[in-house]
C-alpha positions as CSV (number, residue, x, y, z in Angstrom):
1,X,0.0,0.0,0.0
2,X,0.8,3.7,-0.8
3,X,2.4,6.4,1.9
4,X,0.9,9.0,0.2
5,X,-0.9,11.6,2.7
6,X,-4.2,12.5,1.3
7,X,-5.5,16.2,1.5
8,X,-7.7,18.3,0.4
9,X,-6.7,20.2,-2.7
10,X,-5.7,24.1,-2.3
11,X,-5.4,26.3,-5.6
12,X,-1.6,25.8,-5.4
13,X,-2.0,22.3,-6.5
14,X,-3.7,23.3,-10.0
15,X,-0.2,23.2,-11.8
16,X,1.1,20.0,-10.0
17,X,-2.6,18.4,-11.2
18,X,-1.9,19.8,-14.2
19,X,1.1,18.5,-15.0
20,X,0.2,14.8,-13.6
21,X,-2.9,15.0,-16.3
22,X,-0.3,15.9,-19.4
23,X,1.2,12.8,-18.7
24,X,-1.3,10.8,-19.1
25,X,-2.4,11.2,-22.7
26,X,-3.7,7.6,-22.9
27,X,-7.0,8.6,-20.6
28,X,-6.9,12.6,-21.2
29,X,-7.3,13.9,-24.2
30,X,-5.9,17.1,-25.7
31,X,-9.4,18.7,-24.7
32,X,-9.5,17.5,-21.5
33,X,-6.5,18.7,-20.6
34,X,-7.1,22.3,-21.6
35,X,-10.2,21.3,-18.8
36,X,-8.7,19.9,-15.9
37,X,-7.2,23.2,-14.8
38,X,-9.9,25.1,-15.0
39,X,-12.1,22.5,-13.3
40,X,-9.4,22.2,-10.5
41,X,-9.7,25.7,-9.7
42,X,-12.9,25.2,-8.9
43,X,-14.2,21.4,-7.7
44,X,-14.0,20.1,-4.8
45,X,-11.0,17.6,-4.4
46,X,-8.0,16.0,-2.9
47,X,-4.6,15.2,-4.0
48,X,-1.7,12.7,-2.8
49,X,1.1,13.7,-1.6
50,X,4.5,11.5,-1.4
51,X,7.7,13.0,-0.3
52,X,6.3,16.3,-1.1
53,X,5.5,15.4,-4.3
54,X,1.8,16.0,-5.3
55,X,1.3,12.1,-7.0
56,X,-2.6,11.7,-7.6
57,X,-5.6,13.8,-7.9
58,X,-9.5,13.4,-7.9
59,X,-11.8,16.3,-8.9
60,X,-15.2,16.0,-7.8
61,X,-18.7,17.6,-7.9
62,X,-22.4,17.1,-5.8
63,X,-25.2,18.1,-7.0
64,X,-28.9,16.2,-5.6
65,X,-27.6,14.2,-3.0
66,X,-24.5,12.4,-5.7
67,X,-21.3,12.9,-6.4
68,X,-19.4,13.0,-9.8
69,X,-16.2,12.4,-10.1
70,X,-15.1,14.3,-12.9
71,X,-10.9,13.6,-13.0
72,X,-8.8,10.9,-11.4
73,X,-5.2,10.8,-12.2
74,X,-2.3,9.2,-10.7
75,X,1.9,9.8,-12.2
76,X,2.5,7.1,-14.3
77,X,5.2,6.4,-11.7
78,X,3.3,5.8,-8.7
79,X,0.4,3.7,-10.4
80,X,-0.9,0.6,-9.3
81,X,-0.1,1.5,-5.3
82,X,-3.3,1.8,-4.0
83,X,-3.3,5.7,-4.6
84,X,-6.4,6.1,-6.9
85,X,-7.9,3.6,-4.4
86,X,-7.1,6.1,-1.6
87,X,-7.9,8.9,-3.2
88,X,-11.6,7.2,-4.0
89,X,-12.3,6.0,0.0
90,X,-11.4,9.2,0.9
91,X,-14.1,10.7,-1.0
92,X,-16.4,7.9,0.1
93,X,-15.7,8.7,3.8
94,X,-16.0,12.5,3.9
95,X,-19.3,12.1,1.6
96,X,-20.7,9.3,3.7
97,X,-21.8,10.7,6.6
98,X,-22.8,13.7,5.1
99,X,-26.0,12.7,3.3
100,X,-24.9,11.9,-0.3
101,X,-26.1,8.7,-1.1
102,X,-24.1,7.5,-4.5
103,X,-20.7,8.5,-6.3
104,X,-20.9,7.8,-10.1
105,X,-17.9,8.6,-12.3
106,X,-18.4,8.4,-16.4
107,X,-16.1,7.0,-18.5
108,X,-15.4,5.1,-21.7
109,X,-17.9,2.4,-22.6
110,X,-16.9,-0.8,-22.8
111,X,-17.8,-1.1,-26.1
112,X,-15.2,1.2,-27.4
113,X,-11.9,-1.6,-27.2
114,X,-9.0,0.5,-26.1
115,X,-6.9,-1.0,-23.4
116,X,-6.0,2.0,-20.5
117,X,-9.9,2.1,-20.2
118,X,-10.8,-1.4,-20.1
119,X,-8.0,-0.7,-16.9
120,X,-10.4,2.3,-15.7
121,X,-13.5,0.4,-15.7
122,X,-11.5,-2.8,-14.0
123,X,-10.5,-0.1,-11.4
124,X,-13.8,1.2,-10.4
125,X,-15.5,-1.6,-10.8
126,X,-13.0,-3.5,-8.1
127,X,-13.8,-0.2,-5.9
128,X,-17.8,-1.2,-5.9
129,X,-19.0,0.9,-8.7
130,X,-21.5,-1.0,-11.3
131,X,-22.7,0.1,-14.6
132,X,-26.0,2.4,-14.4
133,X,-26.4,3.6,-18.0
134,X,-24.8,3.9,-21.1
135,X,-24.6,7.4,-23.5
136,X,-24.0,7.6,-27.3
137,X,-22.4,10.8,-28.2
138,X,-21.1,12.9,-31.6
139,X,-17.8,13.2,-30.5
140,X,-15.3,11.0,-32.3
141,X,-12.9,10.8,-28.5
142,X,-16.0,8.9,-26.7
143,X,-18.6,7.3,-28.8
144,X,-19.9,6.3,-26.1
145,X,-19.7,6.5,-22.6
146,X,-20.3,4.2,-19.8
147,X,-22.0,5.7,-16.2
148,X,-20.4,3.8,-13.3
149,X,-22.2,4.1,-10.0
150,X,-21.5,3.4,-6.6
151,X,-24.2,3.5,-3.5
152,X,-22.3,5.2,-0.2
């Protein structure tokens, strides 16, 4: 398991999120990466921290009693430590007791083949989250996307 120290994200950490989403082209695209920053400056979140080195992010919204994670990025370095699995229980927890009843997170359908997201949908699905609905789209990057949701 990870020693990363989880806290809550301060608008300091927007270039350090940044920069861990620009090296993961494989899930972010060029699009999304122009978003990230933006939507880090203003979502709720947390990041991981290793040696004081900013390692992990997760970007989140609530909105009628569920949560949406919108980005979850861990440095290609430190992946497969337990630190996207941190990050998500440490959502869970602090959402939990305060009312919101699901988290759901979107992502690449499973009918797309393309192998970092059949990794993504492995991930959350090992965390508890099970497909809720599926959403055809015009946009070449994500025919389709898969809804992933997980009751807290």
């Amino acid at each position: 398991m990870c020693g990363a120290i989880i806290r809550r994200k301060t608008a300091s950490d927007v270039d350090a999120i940044t920069a861990i989403a620009d090296l993961l082209p494989e899930w972010f695209t060029q699009s999304a990466r122009r978003e990230i920053p933006v939507d880090a400056s203003v979502q709720d979140g947390f990041v991981a921290v290793l040696e004081d080195r900013t390692v992990g992010f997760i970007l989140f919204l609530v909105w009628e009693a569920v949560a949406h994670i919108s980005w979850l990025g861990v440095h290609p370095e430190h992946q497969r430590r337990g630190i996207g699995k941190r990050l998500v229980e440490h959502v869970e927890g602090l959402l939990r007791p305060s009312g919101v009843e699901a988290l759901e997170v979107k992502t690449l359908s499973d009918t797309v083949e393309y192998e970092p997201y059949e990794r993504t949908r492995a991930f959350y699905q090992a965390a508890g989250f099970e497909p809720c609905k599926r959403v055809r789209h015009d946009n070449p990057e994500c025919p389709e996307s898969l809804h992933l949701r997980k009751d807290l």
